[in-house]
C-alpha positions in Angstrom: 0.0 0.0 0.0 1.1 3.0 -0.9 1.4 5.9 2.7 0.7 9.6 2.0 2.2 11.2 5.0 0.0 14.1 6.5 2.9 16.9 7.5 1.6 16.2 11.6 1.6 12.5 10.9 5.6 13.0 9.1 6.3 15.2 12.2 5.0 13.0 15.4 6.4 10.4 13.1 9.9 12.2 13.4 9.9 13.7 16.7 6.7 12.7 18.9 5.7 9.1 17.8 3.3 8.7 20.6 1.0 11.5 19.1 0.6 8.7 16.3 -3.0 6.3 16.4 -2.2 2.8 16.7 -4.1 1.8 13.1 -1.0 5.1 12.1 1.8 2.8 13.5 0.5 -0.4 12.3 0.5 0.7 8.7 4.0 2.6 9.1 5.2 -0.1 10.3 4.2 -2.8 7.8 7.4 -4.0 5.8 4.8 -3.8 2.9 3.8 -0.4 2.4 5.4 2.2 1.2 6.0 5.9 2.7 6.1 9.1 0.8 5.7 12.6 1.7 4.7 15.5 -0.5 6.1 18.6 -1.6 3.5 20.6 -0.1 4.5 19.0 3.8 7.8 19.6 3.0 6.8 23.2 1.9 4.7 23.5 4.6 7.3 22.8 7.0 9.7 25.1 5.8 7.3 28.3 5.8 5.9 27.5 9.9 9.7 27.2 11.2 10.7 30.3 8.9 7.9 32.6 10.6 9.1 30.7 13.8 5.6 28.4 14.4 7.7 25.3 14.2 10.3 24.7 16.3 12.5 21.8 15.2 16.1 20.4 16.3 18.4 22.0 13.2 17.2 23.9 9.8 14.3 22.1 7.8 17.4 21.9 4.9 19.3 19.6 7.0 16.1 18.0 9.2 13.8 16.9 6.7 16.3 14.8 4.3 17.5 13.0 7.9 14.5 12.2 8.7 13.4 10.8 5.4 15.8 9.0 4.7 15.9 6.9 8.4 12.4 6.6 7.8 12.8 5.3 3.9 10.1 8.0 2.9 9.8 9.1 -0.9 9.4 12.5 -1.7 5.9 12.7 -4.1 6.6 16.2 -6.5 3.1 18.2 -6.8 2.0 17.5 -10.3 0.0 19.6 -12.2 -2.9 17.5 -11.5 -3.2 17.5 -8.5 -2.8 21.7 -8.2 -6.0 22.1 -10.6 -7.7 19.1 -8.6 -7.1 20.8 -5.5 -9.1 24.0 -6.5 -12.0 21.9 -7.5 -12.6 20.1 -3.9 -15.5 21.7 -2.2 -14.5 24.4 0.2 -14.6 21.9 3.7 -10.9 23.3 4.7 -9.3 26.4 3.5 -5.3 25.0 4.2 -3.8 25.0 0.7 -1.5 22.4 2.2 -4.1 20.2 2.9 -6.3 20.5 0.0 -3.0 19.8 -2.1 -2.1 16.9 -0.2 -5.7 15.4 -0.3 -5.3 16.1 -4.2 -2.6 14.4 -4.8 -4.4 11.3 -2.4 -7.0 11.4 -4.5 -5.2 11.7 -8.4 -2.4 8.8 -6.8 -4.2 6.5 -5.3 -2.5 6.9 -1.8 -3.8 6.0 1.8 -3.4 9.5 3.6 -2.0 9.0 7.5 -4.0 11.7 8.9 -6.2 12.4 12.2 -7.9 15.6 10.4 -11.0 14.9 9.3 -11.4 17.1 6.3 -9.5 14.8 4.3 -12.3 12.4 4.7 -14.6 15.4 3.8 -12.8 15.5 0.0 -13.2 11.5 -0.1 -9.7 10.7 0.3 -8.7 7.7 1.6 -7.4 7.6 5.0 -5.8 5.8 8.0 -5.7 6.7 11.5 
C-alpha cells in the first residue's frame, strides 16, 4: 500500500511518535507499504519554522532529508494534476497544504495517514 504522509503525521512520526494512532503505527510499520511525503509537507514545513511556528532540532534543509531517509520516505513532487484538482474540492478546509495533499491522495491512489477529518470530507482515503 502506498502511505501519503500528512505533514503532523511525518512530524509525530519524526519527533513525537506517541502523538501517532495505533491503526497510524501499524500501517508505518508494515514491511509492505510504502512511505512518501509530499512537496506541499515539506513546503509546509519550511514556511511555519521560517515565521518561527515550528520549532524543530536544526534547519528544515538539514532536518527533513534526515529524517526521510531513516524513515525510507519518498518524496511525491506536486504535479499539475493534482494543483488544478485541488481548486476543484469543495471548500470543507481552506489549508492549501491540505487541500493539495488530499489532491494528490485522491489523483495517486494513496492512503493519507491523517487524524484531520477534512480529508475524509474531499473522499480521500485515510488511516488513522
Amino acid at each position: 500500500m502506498k502511505l501519503l504522509l500528512d505533514t503532523c503525521a511525518f512530524l509525530w512520526l519524526a519527533g513525537k511518535p506517541s502523538k501517532l494512532s495505533p491503526a497510524a503505527v501499524q500501517a508505518i510499520n508494515d514491511p509492505g507499504n510504502d512511505l512518501f511525503l509530499s512537496d506541499a509537507s515539506i513546503w509546509e514545513i519550511a514556511l511555519k519554522y521560517s515565521k518561527g511556528k515550528l520549532p524543530l532540532p536544526e534547519r528544515p534543509r538539514n532536518w527533513i532529508p534526515k529524517q526521510t531517509r531513516f524513515f525510507q520516505i519518498q518524496r511525491v513532487e506536486i504535479s499539475q494534476e493534482a494543483l488544478l484538482r485541488s481548486g476543484e474540492l469543495p471548500p470543507a478546509h481552506p489549508d492549501p497544504f491540505d487541500r493539495l495533499i488530499a489532491a494528490q491522495g485522491l489523483s495517486d491512489s494513496f492512503q493519507i495517514v491523517t487524524p484531520d477529518e477534512p480529508f475524509r470530507i474531499y473522499g480521500a482515503s485515510c488511516i488513522w
